[in-house]
TILO-100409 format. One record per atom (N, C-alpha, C, O): residue in three letters; x, y, z. Coordinates in steps of 0.02 Angstrom, whole numbers, plus 32768, in hexadecimal, padded with zeros to 4 digits. Example, Ala and Ser with C-alpha at 12.3 -4.5 7.8 and 13.67 -1.06 7.14 Angstrom:
// TILO-100409
ALA82947EE48186ALA82677F1F8186ALA82947F5B8186ALA82C87F5A81A7SER82827F908162SER82AC7FCB8165SER82858002818ASER829E80398192
// end
This chain:
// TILO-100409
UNK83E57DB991ABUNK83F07DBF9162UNK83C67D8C913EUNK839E7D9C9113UNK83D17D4A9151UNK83B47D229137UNK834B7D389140UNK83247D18911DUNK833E7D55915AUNK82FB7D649166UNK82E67DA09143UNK82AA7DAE9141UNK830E7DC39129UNK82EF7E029107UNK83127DDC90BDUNK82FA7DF9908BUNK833B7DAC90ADUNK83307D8F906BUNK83107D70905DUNK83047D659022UNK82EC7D49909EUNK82BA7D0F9086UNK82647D3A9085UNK82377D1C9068UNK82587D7590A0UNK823D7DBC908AUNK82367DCE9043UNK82027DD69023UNK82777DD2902FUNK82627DEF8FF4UNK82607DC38FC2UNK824C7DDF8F8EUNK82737D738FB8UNK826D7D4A8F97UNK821D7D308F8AUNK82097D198F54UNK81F37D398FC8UNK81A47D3B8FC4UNK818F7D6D8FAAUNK815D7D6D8F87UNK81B97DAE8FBBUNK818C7DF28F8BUNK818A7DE18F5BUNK81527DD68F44UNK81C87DD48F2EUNK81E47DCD8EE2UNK81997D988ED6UNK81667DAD8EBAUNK81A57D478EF5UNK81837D3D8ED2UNK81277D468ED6UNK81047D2D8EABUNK810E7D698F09UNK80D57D758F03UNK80CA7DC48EC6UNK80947DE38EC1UNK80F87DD18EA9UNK80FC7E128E92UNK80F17DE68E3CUNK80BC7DEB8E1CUNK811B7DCA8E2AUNK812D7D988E06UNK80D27D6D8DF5UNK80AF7D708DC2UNK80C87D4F8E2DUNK80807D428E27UNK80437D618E16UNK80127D4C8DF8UNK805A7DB48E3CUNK80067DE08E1AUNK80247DE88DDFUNK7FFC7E0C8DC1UNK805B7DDC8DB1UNK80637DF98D83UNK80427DCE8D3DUNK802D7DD88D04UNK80517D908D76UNK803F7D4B8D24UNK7FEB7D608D4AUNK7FCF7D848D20UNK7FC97D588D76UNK7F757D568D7CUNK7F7C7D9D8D44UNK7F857D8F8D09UNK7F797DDE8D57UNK7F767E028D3EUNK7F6D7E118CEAUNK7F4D7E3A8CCAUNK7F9A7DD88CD7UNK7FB07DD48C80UNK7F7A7DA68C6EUNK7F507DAD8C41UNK7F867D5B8CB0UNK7F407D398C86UNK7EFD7D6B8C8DUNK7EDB7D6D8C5AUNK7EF17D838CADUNK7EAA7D9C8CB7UNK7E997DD08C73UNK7E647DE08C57UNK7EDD7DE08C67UNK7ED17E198C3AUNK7ED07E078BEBUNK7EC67E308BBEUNK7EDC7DC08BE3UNK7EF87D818BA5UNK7EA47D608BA1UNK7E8F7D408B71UNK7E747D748BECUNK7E3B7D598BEAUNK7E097D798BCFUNK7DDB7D5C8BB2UNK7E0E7DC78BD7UNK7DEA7DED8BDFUNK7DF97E178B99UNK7DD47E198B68UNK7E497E418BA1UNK7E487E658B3DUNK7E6B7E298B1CUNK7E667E2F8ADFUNK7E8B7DF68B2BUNK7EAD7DEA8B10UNK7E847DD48AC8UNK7E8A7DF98A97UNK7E657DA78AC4UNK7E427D8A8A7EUNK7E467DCE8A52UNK7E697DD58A20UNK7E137E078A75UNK7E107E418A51UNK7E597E638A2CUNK7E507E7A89F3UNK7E8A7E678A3FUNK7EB37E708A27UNK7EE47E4B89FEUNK7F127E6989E3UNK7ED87DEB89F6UNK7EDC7DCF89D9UNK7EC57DD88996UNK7EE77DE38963UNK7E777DCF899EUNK7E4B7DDA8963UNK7E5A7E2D892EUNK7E447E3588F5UNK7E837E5E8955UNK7E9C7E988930UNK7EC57E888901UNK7EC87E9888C6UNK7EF37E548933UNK7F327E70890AUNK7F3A7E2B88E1UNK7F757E2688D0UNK7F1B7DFE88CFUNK7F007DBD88A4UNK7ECF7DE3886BUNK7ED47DD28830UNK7E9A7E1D8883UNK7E897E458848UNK7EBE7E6A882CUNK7EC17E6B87EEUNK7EE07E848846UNK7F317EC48829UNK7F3F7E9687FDUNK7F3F7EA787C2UNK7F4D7E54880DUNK7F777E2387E0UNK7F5B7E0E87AEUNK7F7D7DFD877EUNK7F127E0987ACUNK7EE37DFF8781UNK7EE37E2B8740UNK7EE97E168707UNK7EDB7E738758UNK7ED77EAA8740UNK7F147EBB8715UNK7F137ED686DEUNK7F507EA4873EUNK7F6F7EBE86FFUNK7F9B7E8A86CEUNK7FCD7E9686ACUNK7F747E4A86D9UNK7F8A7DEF8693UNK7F4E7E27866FUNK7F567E308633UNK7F247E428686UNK7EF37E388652UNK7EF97E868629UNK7EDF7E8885F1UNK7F1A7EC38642UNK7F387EFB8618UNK7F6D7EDE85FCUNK7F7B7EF685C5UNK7F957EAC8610UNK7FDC7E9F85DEUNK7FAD7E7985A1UNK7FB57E8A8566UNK7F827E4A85B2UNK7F727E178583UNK7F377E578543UNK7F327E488508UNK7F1E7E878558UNK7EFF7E9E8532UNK7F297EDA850AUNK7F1D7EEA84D0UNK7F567EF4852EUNK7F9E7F0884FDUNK7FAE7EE784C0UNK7FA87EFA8486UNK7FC37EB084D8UNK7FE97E8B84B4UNK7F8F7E628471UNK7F8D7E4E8437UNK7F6D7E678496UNK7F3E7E5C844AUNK7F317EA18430UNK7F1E7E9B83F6UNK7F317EE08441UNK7F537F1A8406UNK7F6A7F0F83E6UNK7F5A7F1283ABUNK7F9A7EFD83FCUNK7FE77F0C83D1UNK7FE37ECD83A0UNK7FF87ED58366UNK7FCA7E9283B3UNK7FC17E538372UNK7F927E79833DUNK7F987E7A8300UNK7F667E968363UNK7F127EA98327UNK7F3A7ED9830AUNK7F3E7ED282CDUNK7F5D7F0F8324UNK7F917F4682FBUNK7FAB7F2482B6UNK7F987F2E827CUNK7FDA7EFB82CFUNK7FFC7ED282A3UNK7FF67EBE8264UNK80077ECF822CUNK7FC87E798290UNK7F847E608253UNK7F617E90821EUNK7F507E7681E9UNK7F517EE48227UNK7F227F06820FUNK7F3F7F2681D6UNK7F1A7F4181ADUNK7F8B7F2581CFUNK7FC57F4981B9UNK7FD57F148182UNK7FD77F178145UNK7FDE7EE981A8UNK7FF07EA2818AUNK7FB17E94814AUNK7FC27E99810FUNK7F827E888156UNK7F597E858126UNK7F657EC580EAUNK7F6E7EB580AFUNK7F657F0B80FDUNK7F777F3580DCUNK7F9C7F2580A6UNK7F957F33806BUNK7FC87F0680C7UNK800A7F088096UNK800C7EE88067UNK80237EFB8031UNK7FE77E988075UNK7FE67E638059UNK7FB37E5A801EUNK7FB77E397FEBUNK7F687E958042UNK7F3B7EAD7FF6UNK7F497EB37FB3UNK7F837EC27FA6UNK7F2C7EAE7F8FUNK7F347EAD7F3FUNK7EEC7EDB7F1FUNK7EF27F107F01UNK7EB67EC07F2BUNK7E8F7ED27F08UNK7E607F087F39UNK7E647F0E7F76UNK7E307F317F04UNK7E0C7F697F34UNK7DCF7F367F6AUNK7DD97F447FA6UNK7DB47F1D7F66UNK7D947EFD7F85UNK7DA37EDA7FC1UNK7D777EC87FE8UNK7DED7ECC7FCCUNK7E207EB27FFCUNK7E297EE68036UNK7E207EE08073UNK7E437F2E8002UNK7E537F79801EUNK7E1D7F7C8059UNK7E287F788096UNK7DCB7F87802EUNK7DA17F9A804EUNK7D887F628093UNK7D677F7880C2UNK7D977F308091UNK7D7C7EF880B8UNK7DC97F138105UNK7DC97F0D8142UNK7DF07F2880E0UNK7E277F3B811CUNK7E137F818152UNK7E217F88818DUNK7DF27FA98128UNK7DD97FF78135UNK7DAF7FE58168UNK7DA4800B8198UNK7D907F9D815FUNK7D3D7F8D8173UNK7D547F5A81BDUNK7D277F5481E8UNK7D927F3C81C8UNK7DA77F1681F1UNK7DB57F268224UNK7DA87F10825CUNK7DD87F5A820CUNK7E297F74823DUNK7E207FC38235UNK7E4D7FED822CUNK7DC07FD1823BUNK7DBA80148239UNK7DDC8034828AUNK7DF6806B828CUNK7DD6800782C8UNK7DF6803082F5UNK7E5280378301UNK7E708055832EUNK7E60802582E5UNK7EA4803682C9UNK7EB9808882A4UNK7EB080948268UNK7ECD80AA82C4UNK7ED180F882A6UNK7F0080FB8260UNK7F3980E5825FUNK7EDC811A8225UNK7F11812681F6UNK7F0980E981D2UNK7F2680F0819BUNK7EE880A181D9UNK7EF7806481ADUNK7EAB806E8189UNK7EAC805D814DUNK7E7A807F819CUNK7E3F809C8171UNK7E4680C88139UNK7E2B80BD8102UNK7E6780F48145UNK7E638130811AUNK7E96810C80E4UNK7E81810180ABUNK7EE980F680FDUNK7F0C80D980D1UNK7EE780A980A2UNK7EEE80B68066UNK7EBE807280B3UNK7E9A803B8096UNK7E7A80488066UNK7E7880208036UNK7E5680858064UNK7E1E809F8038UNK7E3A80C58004UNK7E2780C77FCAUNK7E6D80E48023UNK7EA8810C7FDCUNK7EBF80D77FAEUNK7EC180DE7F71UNK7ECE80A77FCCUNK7EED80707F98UNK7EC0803B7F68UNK7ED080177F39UNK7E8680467F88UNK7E56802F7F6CUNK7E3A80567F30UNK7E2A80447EF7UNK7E3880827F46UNK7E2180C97F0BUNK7E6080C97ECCUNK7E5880BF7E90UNK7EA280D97EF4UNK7ED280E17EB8UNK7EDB809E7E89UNK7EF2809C7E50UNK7EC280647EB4UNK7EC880217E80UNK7EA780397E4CUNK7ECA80547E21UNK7E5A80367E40UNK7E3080397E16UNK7E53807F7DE5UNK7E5F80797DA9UNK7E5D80B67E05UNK7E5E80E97DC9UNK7EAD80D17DACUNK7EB880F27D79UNK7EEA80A07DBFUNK7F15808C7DA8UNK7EFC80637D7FUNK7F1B80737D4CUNK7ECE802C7D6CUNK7EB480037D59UNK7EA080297D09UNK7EA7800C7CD4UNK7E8D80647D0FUNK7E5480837CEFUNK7E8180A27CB9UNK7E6F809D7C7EUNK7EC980CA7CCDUNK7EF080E07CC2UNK7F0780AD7C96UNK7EFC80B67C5AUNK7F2F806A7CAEUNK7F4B802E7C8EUNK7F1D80167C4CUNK7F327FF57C1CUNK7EDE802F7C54UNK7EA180027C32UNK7EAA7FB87C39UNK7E9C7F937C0AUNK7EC67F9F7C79UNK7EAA7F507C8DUNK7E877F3D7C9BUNK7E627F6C7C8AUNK7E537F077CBBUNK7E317EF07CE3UNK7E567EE57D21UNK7E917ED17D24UNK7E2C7EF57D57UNK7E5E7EDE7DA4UNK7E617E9C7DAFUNK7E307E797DB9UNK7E907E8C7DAFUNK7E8F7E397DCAUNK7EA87E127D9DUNK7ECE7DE27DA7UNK7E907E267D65UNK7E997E037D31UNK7EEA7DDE7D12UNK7EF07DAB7CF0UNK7F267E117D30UNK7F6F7E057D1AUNK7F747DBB7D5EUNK7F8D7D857D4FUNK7F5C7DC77D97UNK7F5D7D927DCDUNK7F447D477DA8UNK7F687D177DB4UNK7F097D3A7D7BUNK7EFA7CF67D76UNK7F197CE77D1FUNK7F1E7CAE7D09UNK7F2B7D277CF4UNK7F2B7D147CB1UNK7F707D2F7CB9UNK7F837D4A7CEDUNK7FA37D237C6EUNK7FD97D417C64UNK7FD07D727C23UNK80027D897C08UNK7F967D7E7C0EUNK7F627D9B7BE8UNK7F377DC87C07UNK7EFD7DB57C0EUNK7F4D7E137C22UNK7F007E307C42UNK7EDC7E3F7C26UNK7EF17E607BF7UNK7E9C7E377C27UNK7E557E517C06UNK7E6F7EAA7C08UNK7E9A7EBA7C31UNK7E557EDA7BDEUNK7E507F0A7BCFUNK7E0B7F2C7BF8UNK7DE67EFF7C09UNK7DF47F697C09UNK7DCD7F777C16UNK7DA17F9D7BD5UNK7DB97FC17BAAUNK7D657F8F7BDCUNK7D287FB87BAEUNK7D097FE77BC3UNK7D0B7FE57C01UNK7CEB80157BB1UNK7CD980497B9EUNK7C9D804D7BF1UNK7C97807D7C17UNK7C8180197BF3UNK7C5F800A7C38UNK7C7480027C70UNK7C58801A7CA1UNK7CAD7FDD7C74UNK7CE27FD47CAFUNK7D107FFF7CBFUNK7D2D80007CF5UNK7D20803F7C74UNK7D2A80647C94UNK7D1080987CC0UNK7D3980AE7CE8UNK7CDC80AC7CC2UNK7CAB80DB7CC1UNK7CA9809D7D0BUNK7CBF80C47D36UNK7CA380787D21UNK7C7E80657D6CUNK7CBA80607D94UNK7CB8805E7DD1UNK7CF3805D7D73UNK7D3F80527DA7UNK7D4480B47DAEUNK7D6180C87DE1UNK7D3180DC7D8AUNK7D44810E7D92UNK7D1381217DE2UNK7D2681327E1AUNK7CD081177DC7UNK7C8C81327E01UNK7CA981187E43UNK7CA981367E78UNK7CC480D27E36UNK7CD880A67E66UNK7D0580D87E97UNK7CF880E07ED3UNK7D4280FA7E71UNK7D7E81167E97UNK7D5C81557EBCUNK7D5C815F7EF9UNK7D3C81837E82UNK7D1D81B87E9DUNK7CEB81AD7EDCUNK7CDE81D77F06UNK7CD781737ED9UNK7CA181747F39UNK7CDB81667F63UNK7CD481797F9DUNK7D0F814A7F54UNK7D4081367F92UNK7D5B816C7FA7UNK7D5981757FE4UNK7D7D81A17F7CUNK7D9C81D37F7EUNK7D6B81FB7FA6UNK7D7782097FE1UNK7D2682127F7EUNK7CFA823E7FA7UNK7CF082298003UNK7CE782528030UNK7CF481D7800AUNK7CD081C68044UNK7D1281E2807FUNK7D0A81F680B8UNK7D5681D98057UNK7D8781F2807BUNK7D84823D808FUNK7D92825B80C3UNK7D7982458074UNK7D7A82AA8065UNK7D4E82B880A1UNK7D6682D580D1UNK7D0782A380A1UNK7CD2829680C0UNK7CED828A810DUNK7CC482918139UNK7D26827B811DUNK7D318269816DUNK7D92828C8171UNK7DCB82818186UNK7D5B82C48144UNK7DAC82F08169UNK7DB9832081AFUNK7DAD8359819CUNK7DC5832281DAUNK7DC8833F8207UNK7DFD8385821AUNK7E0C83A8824BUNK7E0C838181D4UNK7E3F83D181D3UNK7E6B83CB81FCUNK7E708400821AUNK7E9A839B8215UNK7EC483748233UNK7EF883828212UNK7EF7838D81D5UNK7F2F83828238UNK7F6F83768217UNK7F94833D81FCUNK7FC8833681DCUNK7F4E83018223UNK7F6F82A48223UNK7F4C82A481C6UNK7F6082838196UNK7F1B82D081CBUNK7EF882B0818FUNK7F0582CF8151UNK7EEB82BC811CUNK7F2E83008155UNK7F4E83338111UNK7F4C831180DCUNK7F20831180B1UNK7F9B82DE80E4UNK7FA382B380ABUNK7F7582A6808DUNK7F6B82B98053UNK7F3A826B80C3UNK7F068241809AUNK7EDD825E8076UNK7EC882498040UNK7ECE82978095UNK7E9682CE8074UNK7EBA82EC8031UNK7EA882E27FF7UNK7EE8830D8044UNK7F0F831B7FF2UNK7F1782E57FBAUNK7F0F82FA7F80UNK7F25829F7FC1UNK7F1A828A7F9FUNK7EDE82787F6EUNK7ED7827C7F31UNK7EB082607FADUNK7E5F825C7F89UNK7E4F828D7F67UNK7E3A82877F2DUNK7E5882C67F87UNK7E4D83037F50UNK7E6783077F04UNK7E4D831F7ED1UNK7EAF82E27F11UNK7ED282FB7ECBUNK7EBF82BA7EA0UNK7ECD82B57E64UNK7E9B82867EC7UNK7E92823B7EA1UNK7E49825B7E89UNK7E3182367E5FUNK7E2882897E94UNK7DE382927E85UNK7DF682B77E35UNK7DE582A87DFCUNK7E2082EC7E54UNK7E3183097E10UNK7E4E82E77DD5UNK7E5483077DA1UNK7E6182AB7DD8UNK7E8C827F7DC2UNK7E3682577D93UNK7E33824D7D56UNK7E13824E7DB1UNK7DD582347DA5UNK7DB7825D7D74UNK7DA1824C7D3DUNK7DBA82927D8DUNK7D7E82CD7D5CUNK7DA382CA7D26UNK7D8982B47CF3UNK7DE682DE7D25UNK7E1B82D17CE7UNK7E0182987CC5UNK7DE882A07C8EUNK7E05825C7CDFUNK7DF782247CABUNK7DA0821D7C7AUNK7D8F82007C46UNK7D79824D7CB0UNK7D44825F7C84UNK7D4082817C58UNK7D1682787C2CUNK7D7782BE7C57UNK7D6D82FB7C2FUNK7D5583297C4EUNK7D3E83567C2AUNK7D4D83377CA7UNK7D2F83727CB8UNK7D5D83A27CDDUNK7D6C83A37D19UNK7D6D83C57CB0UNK7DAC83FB7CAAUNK7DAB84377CE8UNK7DDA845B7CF8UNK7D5C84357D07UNK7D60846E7D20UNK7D5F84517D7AUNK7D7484727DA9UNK7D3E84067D7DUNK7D3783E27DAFUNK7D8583D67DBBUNK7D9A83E07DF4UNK7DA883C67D97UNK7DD983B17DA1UNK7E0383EC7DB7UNK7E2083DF7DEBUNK7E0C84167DA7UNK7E3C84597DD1UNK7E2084857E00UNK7E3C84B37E1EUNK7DD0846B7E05UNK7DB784757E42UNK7DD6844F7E74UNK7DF5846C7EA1UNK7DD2840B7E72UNK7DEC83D47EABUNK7E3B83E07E9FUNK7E5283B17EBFUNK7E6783FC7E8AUNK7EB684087E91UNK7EBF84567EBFUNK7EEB84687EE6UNK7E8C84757EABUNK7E8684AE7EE1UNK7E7784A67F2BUNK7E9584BE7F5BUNK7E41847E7F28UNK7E3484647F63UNK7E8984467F93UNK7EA384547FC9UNK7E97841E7F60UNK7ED683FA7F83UNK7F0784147F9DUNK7F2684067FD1UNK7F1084537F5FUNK7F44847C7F72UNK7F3884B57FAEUNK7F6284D97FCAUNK7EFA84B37FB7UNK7EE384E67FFBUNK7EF384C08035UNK7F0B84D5806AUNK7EE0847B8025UNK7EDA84488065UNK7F2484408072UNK7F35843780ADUNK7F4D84418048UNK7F9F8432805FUNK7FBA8465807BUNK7FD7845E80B1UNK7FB584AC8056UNK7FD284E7805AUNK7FE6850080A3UNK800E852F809DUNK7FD884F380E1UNK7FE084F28110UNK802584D48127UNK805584F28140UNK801D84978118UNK805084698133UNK8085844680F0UNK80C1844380E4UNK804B843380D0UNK809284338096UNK808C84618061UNK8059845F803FUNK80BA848A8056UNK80A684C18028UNK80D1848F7FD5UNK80C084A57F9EUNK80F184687FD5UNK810884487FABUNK80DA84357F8AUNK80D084457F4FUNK80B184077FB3UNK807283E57F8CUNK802C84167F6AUNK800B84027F3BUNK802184507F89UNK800584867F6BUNK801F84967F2FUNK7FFF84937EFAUNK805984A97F35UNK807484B87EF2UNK806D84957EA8UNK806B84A87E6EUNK806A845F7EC5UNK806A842D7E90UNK801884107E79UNK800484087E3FUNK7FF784057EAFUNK7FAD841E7E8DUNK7FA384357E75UNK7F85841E7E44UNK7FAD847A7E7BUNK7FA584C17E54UNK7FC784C37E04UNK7FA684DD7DD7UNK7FFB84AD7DF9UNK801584977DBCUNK7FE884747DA1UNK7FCE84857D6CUNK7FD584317DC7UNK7FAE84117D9CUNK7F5B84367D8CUNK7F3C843B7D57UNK7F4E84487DC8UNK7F0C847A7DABUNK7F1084A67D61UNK7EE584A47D35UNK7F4A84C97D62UNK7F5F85037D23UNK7F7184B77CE7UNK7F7584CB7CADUNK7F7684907CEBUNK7F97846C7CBAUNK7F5A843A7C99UNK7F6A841C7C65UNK7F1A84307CB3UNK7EEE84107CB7UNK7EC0840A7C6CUNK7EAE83D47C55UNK7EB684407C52UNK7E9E84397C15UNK7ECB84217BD9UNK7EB283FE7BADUNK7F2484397BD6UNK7F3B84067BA4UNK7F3C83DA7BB5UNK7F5A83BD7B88UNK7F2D83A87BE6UNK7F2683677BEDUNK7EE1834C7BD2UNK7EDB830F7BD1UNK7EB7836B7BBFUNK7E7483707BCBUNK7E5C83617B8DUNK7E22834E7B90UNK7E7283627B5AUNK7E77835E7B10UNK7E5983187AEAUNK7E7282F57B16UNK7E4A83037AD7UNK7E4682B67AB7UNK7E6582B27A96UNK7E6B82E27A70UNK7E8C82797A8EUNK7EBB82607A5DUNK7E8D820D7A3DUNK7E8081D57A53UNK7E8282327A02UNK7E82820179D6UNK7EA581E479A2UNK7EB3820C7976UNK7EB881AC7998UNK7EEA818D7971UNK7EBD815C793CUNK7E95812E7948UNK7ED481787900UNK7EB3816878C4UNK7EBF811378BEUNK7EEF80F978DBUNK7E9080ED7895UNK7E7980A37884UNK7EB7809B7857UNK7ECC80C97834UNK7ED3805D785BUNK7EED80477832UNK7EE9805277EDUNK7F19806277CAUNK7E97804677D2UNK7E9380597784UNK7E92809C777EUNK7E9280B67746UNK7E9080C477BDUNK7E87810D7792UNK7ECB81347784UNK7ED1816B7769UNK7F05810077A1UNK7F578111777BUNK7F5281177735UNK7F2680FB7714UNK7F8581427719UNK7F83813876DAUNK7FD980FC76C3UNK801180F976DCUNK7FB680D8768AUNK7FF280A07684UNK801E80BB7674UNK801C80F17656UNK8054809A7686UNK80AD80B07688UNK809F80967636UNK808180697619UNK80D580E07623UNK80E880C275CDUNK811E808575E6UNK8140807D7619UNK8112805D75A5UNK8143802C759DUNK818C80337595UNK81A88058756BUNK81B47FFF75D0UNK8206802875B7UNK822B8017757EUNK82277FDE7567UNK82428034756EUNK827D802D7536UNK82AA7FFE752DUNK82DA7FF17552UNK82997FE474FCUNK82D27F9274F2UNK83167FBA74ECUNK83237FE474C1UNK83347FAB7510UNK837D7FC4751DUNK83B37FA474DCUNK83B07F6774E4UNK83DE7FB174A6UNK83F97FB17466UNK84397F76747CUNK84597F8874ADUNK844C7F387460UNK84777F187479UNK84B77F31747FUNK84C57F4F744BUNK84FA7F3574B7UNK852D7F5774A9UNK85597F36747FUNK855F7EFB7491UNK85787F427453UNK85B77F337433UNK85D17F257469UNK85C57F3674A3UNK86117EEC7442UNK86527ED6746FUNK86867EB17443UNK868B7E81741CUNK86B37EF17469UNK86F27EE87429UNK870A7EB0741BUNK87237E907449UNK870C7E9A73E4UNK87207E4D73D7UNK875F7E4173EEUNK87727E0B73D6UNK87907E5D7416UNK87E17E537442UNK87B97E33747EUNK87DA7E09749DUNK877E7E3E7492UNK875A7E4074F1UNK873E7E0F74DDUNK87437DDC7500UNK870F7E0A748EUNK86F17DDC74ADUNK87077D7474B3UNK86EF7D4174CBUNK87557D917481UNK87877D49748AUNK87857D3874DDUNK877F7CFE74F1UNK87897D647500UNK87A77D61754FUNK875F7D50756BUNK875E7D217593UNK87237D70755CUNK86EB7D5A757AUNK86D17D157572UNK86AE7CF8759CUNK86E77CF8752EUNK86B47CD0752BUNK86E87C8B754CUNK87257C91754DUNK86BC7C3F756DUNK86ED7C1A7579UNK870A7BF57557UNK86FC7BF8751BUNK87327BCE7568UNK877D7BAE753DUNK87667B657551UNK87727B497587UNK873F7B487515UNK87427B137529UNK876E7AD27520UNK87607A9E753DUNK879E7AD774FAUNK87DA7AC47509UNK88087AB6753DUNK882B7A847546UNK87FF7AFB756AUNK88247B0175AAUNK88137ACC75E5UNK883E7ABA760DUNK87D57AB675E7UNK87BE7A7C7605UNK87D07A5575E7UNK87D67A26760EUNK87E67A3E75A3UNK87FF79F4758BUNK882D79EA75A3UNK883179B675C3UNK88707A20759EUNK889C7A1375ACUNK88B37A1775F6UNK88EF7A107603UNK88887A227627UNK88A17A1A7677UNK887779E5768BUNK886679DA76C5UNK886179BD7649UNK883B7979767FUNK888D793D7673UNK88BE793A764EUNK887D792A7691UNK88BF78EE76BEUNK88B478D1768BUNK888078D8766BUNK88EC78A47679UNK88EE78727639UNK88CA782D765AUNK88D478237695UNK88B178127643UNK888877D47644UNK88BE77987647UNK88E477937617UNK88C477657682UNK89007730769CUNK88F8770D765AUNK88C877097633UNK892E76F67659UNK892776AA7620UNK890D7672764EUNK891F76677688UNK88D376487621UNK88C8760F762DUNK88ED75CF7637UNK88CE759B7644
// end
């Protein structure tokens, strides 16, 4: 007994032995190689988390600026930044466009309520370049429509901001051209917003009208009013109206003796 255990206690450990040569040889030979894999795996994916996660900051940031914009020049510098960002281009440039024809509408200067508590007014020149201004933004939008369903909205709007434009020129027929347009471009998906283009198309020339409001001197002067006749008052009222100056003598306190 003792000889077939002391047998298999040498198998075990010569078995035991090819197993560690075996492992080193093989720790000599793939091992590095399969080191160097899986030290790249690990590599590979700090550096997909780490480039995720700078998406999602540049996302952020790109939105973030959005929001925080004020003026068209801000808008467009965002369009121009954070153009690979889907949807923050097209948004950027709408808001940039609707500033100016809001501006135009208000008759302010842009910017101007930000440094004064007094805004400058716009002239006859500024209006006319904030308008051209809106109309290339609007067009450049229009210009990168892809008949998309992502881009409906943006496109309907530019369209109806164009018409919104020709309106402020006076071009009656440009302008319910570009509400037709809009309303074709919605009619698909939003039939709401068609509808309401289309109103405004049919509604376009009484808006279209000039209103001029006459100069001060060319009012004619208000007649002069009528000196109104003094009223009587019955001499019983006017005992009670008028005051009693007596009545104060007699409720002032008597004066101490000295």
């Amino acid at each position: 007994m003792d000889r077939d255990r002391l047998k298999e206690l040498r198998q075990t450990d010569l078995t035991e032995s090819k197993i560690n040569e075996d492992f080193l040889d093989w720790l000599k030979t793939k091992g590095p190689t399969w080191l160097l894999v899986i030290l790249l795996s690990i590599a590979a994916w700090l550096v997909l988390v780490r480039w995720n996660q700078h998406k999602q900051d540049h996302f952020t940031e790109g939105w973030s600026t959005l929001f925080n914009a004020q003026l068209p020049i801000e808008f467009e510098e965002v369009a121009i930044d954070f153009a690979d960002i889907p949807g923050i281009a097209h948004a950027a440039n709408l808001k940039a466009a609707d500033t100016y024809l809001q501006a135009v509408v208000a008759g302010l200067l842009i910017g101007s309520d930000l440094i004064s508590p007094t805004p400058e007014t716009l002239d006859s020149q500024q209006r006319e370049e904030y308008l051209n201004k809106a109309n290339r933004i609007y067009q450049q939008i229009i210009d990168e429509d892809d008949e998309s369903l992502a881009t409906t909205l943006i496109i309907v709007a530019a369209l109806n901001g164009k018409a919104a434009v020709a309106e402020s020129k006076g071009e009656v027929d440009q302008a319910q051209n570009y509400y037709e347009q809009a309303a074709k471009r919605a009619e698909e998906h939003y039939p709401n917003l068609a509808l309401r283009a289309r109103a405004r198309a049919a509604t376009v020339p009484q808006y279209a009208v000039e209103i001029t409001l006459p100069k001060i001197e060319d009012l004619p002067t208000p007649a002069p009013a009528e000196k109104l006749a003094p009223v009587a008052i019955d001499p019983a009222l006017r005992d009670l109206l008028e005051p009693d100056d007596t009545s104060d003598a007699d409720a002032a306190p008597p004066s101490s003796p000295k």
